[in-house]
VEXTIKOL-179094 format. One record per residue (C-alpha): residue number from 1; z negated, y negated, x negated. Coordinates in steps of 0.001 Angstrom, whole numbers. Each point is the difference from the previous one (the first is absolute). Example, Ala and Ser with C-alpha at 12.3 -4.5 7.8 and 13.67 -1.06 7.14 Angstrom:
SITE  num       pz       py       px
SITE    1    -7800     4500   -12300
SITE    2      660    -3440    -1370
END
This chain:
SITE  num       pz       py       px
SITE    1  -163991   -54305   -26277
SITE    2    -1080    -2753     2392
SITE    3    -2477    -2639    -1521
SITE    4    -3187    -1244     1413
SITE    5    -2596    -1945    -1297
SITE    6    -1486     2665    -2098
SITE    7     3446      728    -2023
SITE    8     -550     -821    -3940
SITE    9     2034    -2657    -1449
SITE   10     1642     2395    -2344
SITE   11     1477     1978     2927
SITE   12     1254    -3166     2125
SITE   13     1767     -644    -3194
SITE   14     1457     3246     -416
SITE   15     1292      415     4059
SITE   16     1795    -3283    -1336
SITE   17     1472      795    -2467
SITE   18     1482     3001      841
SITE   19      836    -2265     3268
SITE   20     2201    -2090    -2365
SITE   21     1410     2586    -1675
SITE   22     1734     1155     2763
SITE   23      894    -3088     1040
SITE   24     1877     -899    -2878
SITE   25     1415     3670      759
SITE   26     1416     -782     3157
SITE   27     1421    -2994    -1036
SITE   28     1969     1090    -2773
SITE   29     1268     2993     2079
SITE   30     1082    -2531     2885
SITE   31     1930    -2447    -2364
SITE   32     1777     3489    -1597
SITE   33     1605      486     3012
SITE   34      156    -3686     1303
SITE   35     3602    -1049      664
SITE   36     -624    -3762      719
SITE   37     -251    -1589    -3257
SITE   38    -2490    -2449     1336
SITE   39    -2062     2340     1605
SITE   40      167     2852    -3416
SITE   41    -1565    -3390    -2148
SITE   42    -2910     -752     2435
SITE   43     -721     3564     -407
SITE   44       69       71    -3294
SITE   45    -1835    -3139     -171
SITE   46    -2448     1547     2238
SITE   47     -193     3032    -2381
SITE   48     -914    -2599    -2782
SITE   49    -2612    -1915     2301
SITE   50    -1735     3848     -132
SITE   51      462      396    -3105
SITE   52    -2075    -2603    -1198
SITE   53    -2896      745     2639
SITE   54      112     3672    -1733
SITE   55     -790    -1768    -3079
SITE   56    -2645    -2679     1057
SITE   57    -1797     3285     1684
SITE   58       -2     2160    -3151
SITE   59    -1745    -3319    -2199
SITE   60    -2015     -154     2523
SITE   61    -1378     3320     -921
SITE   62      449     -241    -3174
SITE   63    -2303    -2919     -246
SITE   64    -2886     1331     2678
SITE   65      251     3450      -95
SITE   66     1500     1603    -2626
SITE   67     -765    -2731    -3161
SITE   68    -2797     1160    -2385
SITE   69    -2893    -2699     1142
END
């Protein structure tokens, strides 16, 4: 879904989210089959990085979308 001016908040939100999600999704497949130990812990650090974006987009929500005003 491309996003232009007219695109509600709600659904920006949503595109990143699920933009996150699979995000954190690749990185914890890549540091699965990372050999490098180096290189499987930036992943995985990556993954975490994600993680916590998933998170600050779902309060974000929470607190302007989906709380009881």
């Amino acid at each position: 879904m491309p996003i232009d001016p007219n695109t509600p908040p709600i659904d920006i939100l949503r595109m990143a989210l699920e933009r996150e999600k699979q995000a954190h999704a690749f990185y914890k497949e890549a540091a699965a089959v990372a050999q490098h130990p180096a290189t499987k812990q930036t992943l995985l650090e990556m993954a975490e990085e994600e993680e916590r974006h998933v998170r600050h987009i779902e309060e974000q929500l929470d607190r302007f979308f989906y709380a009881d005003n």
